[in-house]
DRENKE-271005 format. One record per residue: residue number from 1; y, z, x of N, C-alpha, C, O, CB in turn; residue in one letter. Coordinates in pm, whole numbers, plus 50000, padded with zeros to 5 digits. Glycine has a CB too. Example, Ala and Ser with C-alpha at 12.3 -4.5 7.8 and 13.67 -1.06 7.14 Angstrom:
<atoms>
(atom 1 (49431 50780 51319) (49550 50780 51230) (49670 50780 51320) (49668 50846 51424) (49553 50905 51131) A)
(atom 2 (49775 50708 51285) (49894 50714 51367) (50003 50787 51290) (50114 50804 51341) (49940 50572 51408) S)
</atoms>
This chain:
<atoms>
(atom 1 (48912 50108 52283) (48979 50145 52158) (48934 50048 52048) (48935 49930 52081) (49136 50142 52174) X)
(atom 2 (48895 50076 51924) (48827 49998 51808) (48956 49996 51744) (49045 50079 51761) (48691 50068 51718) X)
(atom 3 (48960 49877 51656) (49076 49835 51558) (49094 49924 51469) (49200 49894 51415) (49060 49713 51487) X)
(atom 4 (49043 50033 51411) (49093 50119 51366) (49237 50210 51455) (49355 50211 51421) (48976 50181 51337) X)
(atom 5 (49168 50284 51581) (49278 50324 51643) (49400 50276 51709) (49502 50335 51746) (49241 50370 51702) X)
(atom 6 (49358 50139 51713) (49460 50031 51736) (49544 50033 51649) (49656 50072 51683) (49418 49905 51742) X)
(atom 7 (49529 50006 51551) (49597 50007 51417) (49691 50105 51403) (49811 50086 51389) (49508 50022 51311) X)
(atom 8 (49612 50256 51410) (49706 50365 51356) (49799 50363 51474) (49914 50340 51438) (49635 50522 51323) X)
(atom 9 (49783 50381 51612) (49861 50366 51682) (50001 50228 51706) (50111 50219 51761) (49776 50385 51759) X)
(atom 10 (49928 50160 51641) (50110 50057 51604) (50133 50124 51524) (50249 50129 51564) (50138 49883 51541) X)
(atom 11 (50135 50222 51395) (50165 50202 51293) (50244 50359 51327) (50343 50389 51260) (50050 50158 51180) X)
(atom 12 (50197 50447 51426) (50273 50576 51466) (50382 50525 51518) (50479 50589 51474) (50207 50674 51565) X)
(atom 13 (50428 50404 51622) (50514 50363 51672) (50610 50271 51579) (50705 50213 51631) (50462 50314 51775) X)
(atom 14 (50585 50260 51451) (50665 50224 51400) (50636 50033 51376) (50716 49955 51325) (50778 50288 51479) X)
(atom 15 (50530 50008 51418) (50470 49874 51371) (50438 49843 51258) (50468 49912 51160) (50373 49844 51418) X)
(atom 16 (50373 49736 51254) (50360 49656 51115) (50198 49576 51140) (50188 49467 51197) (50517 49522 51092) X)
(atom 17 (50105 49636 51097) (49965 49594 51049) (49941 49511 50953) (50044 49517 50887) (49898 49686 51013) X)
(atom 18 (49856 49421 50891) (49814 49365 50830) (49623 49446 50771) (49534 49415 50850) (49846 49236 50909) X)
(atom 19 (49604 49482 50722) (49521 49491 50710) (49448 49497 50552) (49518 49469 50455) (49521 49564 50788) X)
(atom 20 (49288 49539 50529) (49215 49439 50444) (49218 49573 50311) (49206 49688 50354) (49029 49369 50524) X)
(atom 21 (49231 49558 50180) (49233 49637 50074) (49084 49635 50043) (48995 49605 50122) (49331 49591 49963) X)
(atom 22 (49071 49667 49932) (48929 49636 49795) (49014 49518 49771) (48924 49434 49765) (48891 49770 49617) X)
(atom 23 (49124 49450 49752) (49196 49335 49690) (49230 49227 49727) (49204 49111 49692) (49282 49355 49657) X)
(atom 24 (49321 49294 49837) (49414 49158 49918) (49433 49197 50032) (49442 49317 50055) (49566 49113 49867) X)
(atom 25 (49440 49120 50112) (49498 49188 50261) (49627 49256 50248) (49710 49188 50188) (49526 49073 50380) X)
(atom 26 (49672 49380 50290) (49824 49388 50275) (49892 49426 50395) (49829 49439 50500) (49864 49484 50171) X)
(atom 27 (50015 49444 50389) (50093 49471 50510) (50156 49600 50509) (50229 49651 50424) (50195 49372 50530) X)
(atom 28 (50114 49645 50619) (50133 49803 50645) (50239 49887 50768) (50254 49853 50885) (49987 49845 50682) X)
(atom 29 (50291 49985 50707) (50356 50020 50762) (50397 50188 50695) (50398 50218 50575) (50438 49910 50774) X)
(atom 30 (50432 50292 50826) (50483 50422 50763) (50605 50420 50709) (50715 50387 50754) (50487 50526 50850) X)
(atom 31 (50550 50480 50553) (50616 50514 50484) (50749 50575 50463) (50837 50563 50377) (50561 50545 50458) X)
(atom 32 (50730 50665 50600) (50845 50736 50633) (50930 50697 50688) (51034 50763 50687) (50835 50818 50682) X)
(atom 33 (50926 50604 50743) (50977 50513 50859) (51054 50432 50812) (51008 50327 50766) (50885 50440 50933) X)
(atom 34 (51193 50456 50812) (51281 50359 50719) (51273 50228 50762) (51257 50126 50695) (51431 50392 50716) X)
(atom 35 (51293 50248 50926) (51329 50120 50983) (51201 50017 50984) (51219 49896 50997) (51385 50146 51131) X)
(atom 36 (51087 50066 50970) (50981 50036 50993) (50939 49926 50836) (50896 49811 50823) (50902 50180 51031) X)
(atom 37 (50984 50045 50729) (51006 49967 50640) (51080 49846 50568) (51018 49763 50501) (51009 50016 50610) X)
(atom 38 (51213 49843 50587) (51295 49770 50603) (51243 49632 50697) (51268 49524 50644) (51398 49853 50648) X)
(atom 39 (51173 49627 50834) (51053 49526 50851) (50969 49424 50764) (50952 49302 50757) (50970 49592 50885) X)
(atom 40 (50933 49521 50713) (50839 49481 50589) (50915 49375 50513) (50875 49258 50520) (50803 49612 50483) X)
(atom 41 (51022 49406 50442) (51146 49330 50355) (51172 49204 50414) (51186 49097 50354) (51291 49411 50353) X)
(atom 42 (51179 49228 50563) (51234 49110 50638) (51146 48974 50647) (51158 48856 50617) (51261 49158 50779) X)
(atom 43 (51026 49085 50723) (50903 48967 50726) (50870 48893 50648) (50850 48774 50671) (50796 48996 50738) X)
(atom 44 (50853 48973 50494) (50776 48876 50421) (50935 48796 50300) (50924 48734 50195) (50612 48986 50320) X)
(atom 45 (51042 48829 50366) (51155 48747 50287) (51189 48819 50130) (51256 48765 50042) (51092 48574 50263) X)
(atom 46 (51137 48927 50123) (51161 48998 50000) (51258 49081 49965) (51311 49163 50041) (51077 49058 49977) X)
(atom 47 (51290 49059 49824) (51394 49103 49779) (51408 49238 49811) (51314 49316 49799) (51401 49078 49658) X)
(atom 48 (51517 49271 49850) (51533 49467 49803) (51541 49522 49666) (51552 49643 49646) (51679 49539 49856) X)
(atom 49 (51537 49427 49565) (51513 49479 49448) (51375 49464 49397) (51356 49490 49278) (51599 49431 49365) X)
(atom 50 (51292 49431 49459) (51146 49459 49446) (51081 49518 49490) (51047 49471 49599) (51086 49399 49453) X)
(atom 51 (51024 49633 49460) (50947 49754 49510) (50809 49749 49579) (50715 49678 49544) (50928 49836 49402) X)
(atom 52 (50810 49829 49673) (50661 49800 49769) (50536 49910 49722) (50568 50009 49657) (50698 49836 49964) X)
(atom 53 (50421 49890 49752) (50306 49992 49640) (50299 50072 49799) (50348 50034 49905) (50099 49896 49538) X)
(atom 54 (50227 50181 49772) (50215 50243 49891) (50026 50279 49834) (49964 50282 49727) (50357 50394 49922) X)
(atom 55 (49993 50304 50003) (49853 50301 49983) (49808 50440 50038) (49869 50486 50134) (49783 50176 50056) X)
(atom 56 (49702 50510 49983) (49652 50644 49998) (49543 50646 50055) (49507 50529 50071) (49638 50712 49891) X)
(atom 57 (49458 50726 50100) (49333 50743 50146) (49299 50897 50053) (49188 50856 50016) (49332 50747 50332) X)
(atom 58 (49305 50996 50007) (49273 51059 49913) (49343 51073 49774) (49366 50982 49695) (49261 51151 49963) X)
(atom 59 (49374 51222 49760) (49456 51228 49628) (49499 51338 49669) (49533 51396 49565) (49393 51225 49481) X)
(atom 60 (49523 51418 49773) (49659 51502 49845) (49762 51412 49904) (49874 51450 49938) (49613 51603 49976) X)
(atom 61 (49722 51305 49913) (49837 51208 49954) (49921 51145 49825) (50038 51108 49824) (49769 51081 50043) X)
(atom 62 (49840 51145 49734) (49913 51097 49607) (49993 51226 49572) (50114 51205 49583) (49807 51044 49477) X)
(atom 63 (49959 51374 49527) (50030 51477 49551) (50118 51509 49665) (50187 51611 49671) (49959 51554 49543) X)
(atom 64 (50112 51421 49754) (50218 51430 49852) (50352 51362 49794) (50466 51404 49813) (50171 51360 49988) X)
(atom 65 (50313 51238 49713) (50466 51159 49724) (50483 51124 49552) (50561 51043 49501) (50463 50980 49847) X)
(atom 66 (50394 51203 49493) (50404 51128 49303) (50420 51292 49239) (50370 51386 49300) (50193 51010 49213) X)
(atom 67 (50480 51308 49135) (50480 51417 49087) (50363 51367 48970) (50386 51266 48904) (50631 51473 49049) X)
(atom 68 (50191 51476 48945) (50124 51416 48884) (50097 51539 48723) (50100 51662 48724) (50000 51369 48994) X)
(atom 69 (50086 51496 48669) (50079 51598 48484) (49902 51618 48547) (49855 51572 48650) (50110 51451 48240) X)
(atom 70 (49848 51686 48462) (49682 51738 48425) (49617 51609 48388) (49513 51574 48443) (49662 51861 48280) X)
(atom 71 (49671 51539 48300) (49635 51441 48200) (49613 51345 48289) (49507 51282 48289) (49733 51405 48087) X)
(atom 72 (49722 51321 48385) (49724 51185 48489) (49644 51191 48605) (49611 51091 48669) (49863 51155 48549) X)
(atom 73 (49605 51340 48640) (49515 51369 48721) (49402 51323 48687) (49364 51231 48759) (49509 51482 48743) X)
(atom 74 (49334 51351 48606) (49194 51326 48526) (49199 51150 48519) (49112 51081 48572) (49193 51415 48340) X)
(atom 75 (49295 51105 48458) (49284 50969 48435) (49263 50901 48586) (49177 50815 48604) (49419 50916 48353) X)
(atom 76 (49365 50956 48712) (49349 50891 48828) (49249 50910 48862) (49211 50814 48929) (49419 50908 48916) X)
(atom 77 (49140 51021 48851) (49064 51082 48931) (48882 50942 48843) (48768 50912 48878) (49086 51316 48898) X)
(atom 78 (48954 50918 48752) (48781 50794 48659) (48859 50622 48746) (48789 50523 48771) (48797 50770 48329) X)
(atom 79 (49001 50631 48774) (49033 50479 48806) (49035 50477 48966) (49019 50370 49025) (49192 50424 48735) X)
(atom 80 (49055 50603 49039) (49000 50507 49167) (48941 50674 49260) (48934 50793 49232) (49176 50377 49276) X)
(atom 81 (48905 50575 49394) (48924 50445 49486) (48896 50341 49384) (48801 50341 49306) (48818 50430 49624) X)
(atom 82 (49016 50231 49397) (48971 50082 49293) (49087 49964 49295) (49198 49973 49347) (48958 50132 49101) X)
(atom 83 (49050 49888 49248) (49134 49791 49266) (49268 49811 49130) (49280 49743 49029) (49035 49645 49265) X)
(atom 84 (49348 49922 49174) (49401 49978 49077) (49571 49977 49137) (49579 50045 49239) (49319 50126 49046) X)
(atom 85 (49694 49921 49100) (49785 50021 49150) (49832 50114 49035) (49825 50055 48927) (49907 49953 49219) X)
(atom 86 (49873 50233 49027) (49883 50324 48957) (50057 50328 48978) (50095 50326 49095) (49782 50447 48997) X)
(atom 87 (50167 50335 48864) (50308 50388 48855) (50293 50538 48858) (50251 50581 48750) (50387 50339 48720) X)
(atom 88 (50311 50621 48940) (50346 50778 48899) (50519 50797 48910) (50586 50695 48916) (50257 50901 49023) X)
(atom 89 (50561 50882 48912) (50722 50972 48952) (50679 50949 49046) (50559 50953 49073) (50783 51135 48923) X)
(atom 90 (50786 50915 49130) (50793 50996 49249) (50880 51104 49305) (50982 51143 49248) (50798 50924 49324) X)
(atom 91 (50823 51164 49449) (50843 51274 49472) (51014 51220 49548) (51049 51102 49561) (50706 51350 49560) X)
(atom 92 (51079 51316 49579) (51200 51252 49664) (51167 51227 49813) (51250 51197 49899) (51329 51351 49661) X)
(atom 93 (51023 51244 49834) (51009 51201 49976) (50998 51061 50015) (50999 51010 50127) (50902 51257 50027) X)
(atom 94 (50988 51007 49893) (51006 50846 49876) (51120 50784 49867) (51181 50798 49761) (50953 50798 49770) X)
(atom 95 (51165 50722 49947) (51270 50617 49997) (51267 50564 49892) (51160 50542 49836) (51251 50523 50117) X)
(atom 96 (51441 50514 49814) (51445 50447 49724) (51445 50291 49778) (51444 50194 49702) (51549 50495 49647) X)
(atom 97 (51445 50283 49928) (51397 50155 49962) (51257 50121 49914) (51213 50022 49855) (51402 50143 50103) X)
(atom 98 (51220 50193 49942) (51018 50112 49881) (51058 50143 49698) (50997 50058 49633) (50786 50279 49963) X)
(atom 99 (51121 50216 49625) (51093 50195 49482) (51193 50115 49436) (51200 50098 49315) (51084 50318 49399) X)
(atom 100 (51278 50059 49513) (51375 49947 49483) (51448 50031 49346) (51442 49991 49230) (51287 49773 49445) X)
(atom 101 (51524 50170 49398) (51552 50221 49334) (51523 50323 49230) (51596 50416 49194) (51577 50166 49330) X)
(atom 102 (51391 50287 49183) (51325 50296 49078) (51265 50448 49093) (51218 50487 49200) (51226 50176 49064) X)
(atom 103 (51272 50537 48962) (51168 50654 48947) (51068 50616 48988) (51030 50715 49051) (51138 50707 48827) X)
(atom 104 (50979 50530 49001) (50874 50535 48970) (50776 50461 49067) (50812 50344 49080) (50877 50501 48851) X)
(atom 105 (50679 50488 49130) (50620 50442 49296) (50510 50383 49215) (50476 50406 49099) (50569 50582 49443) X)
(atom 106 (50458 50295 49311) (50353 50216 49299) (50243 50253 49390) (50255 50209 49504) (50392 50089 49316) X)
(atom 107 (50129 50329 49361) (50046 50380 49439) (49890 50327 49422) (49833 50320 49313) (50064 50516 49421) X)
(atom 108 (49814 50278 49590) (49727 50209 49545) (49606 50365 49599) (49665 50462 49644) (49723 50026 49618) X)
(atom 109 (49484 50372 49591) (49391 50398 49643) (49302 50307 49649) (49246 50261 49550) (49358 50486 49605) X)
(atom 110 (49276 50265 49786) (49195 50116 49810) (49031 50145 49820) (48973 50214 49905) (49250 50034 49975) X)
(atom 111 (48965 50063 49692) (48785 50135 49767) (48753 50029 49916) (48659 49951 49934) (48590 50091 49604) X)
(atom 112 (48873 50062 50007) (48793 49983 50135) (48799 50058 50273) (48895 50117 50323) (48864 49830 50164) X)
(atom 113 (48682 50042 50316) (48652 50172 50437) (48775 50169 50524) (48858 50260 50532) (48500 50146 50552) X)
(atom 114 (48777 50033 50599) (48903 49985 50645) (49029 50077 50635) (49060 50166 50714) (48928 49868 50573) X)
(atom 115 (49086 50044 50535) (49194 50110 50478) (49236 50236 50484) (49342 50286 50522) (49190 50098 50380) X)
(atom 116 (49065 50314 50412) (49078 50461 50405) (49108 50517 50509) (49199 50600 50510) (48978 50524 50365) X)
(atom 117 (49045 50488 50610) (49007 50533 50794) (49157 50505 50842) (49226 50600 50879) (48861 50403 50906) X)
(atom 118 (49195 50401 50841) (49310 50377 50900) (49417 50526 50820) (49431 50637 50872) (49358 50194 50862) X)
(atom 119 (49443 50506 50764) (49580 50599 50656) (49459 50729 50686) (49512 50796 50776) (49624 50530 50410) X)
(atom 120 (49382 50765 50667) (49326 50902 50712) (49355 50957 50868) (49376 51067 50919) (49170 50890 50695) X)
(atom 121 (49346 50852 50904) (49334 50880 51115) (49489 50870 51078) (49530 50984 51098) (49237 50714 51279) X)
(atom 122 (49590 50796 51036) (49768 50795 51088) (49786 50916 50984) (49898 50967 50992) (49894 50616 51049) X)
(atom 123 (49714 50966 50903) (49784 51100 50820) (49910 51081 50725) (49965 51184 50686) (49840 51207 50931) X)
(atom 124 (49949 50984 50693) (50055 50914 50638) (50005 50814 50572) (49919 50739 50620) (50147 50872 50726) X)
(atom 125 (50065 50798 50423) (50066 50691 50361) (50141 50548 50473) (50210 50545 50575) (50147 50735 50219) X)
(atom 126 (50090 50464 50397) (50133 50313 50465) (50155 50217 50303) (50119 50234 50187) (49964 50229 50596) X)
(atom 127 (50224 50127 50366) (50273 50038 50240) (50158 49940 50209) (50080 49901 50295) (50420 49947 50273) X)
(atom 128 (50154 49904 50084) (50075 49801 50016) (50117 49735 49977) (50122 49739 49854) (50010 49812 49943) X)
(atom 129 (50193 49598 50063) (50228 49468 50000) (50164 49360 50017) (50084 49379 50108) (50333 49434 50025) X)
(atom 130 (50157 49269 49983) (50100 49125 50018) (50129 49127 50162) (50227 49177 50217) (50175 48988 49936) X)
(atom 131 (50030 49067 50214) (50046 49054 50362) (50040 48849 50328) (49948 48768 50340) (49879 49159 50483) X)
(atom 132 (50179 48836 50288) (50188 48688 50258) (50396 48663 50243) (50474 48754 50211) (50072 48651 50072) X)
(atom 133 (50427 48553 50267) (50605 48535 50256) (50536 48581 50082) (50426 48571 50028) (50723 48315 50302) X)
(atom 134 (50678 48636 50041) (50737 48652 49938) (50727 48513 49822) (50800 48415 49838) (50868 48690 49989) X)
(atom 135 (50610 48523 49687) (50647 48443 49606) (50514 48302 49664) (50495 48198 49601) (50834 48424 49621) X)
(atom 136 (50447 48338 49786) (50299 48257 49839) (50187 48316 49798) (50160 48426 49751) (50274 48247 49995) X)
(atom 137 (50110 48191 49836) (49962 48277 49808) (49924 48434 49824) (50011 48491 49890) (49865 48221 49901) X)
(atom 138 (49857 48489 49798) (49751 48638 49815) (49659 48583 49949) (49578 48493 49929) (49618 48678 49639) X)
(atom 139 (49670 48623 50045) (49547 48667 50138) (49420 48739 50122) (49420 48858 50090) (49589 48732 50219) X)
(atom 140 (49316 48676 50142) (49197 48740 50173) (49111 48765 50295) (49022 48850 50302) (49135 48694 50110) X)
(atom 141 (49143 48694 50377) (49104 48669 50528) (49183 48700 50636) (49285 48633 50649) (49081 48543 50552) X)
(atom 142 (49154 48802 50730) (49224 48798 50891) (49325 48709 50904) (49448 48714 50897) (49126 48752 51009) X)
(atom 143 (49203 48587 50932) (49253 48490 51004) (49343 48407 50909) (49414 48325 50969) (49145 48414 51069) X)
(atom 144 (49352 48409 50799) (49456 48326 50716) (49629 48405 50734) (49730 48349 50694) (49392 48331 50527) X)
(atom 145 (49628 48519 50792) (49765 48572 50796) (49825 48498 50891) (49796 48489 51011) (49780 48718 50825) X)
(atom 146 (49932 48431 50816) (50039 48353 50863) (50198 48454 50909) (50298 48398 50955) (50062 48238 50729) X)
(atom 147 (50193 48548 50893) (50295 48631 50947) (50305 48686 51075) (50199 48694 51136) (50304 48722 50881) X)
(atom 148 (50399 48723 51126) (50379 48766 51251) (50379 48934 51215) (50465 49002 51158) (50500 48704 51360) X)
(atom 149 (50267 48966 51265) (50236 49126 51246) (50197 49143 51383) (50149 49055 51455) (50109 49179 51126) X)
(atom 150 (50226 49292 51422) (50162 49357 51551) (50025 49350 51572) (49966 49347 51680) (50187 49493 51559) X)
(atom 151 (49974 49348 51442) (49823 49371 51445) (49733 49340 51315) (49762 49410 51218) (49803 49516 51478) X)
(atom 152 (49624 49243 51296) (49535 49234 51235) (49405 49297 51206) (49306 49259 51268) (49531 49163 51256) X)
(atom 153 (49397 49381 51125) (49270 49415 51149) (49156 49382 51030) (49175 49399 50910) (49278 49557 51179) X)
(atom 154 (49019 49325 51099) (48947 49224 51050) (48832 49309 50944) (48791 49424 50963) (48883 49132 51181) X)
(atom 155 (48804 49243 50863) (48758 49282 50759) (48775 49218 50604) (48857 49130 50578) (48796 49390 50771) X)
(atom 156 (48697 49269 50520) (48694 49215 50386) (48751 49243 50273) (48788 49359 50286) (48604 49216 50353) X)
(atom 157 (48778 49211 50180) (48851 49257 50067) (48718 49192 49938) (48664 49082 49954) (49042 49176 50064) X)
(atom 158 (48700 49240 49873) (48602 49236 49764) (48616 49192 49676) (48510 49148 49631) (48564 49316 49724) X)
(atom 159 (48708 49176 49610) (48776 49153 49468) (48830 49021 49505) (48789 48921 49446) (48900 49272 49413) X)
(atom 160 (48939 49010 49621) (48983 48846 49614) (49088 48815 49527) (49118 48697 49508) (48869 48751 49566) X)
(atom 161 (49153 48915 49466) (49268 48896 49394) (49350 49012 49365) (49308 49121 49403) (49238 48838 49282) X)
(atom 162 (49435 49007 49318) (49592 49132 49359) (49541 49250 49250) (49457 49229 49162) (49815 49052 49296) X)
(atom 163 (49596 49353 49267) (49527 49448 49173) (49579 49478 49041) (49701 49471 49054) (49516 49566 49232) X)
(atom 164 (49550 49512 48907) (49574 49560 48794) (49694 49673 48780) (49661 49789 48804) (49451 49604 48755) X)
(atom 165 (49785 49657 48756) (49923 49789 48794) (49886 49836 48686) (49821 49773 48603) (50116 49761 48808) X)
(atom 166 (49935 49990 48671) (49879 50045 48545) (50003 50125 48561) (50030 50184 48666) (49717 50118 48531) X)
(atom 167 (50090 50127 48439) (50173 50242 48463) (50162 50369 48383) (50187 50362 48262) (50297 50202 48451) X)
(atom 168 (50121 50507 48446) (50071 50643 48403) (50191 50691 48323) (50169 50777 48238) (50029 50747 48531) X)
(atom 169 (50289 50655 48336) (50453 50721 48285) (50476 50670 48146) (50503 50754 48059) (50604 50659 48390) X)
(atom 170 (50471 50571 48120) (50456 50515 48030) (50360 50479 47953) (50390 50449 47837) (50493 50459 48049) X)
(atom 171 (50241 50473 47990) (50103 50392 47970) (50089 50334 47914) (50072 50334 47792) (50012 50422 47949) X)
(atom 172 (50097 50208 48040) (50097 50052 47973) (50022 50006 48075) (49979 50085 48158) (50249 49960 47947) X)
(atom 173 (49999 49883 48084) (49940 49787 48175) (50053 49728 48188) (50118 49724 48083) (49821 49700 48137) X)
(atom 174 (50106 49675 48289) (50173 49598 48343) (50129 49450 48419) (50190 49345 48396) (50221 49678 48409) X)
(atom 175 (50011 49461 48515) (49947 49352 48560) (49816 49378 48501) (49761 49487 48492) (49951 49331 48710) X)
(atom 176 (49763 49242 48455) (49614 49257 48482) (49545 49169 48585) (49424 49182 48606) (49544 49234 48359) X)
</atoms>
């Protein structure tokens, strides 16, 4: 079994991955999966009033969980795969646990093979947070994850720093 199928298979059972973006390493987990999520919160010591990005492998997955206009289509369709997170609506299939309440989801499309393969093979979005405690450094390396995750999977991140939030609802920049 290669770390890809490794991967999706913790992550069907309700595990918690670490794995490598275009950005940062992040920490992964199904979306759907309350309990699975709620993990996430624990591990890395984070607030429940701070919202988790969720990560895609196409753009039927973003139409799965963001309600998207014509306008926002076109715009998503020039900003990624990229080191981008994008604010859309979200759909109500999104747990107001990951939007910490909030209308509005944080959605990444990662340009990293890694990533794509993984969330393509589990068929489900997975979360995009720092794979770091709450309020520490950004990860770029495997072997620098200091958390206890089910599973690492090894690989690169390109960029080396957290991604640009862009919010489509409003249109603003929020991070650069």
């Amino acid at each position: 079994m290669n770390q890809i199928e490794k991967a999706v298979e913790i992550l069907k059972k309700g595990g918690l991955i670490a794995y490598p973006t275009d950005t940062i390493y992040g920490l992964g987990v199904d979306i759907f999966n309350q309990t699975a999520v709620e993990k996430v919160f624990a591990l890395k010591g984070r607030d429940f009033n701070k919202p988790l990005s969720i990560a895609v492998a196409n753009f039927e997955m973003i139409e799965r969980i963001a309600e998207i206009s014509k306008n926002q289509r076109a715009i998503l369709k020039q900003l990624l795969p990229g080191p981008i997170t994008v604010l859309l609506k979200k759909k109500k299939e999104v747990s107001n646990l990951i939007t910490a309440n909030s209308e509005l989801v944080g959605i990444r499309f990662p340009d990293n093979q890694w990533a794509i393969k993984i969330i393509k093979m589990a068929k489900f979005p997975i979360t995009a947070t720092s794979a770091n405690l709450s309020g520490q450094r950004d990860v770029f390396r495997g072997q620098d994850i200091k958390l206890k995750v089910d599973f690492v999977v090894q690989g690169k991140c390109r960029y080396q720093k957290a991604s640009t939030v862009v919010d489509l609802v409003n249109q603003k920049i929020i991070r650069e």
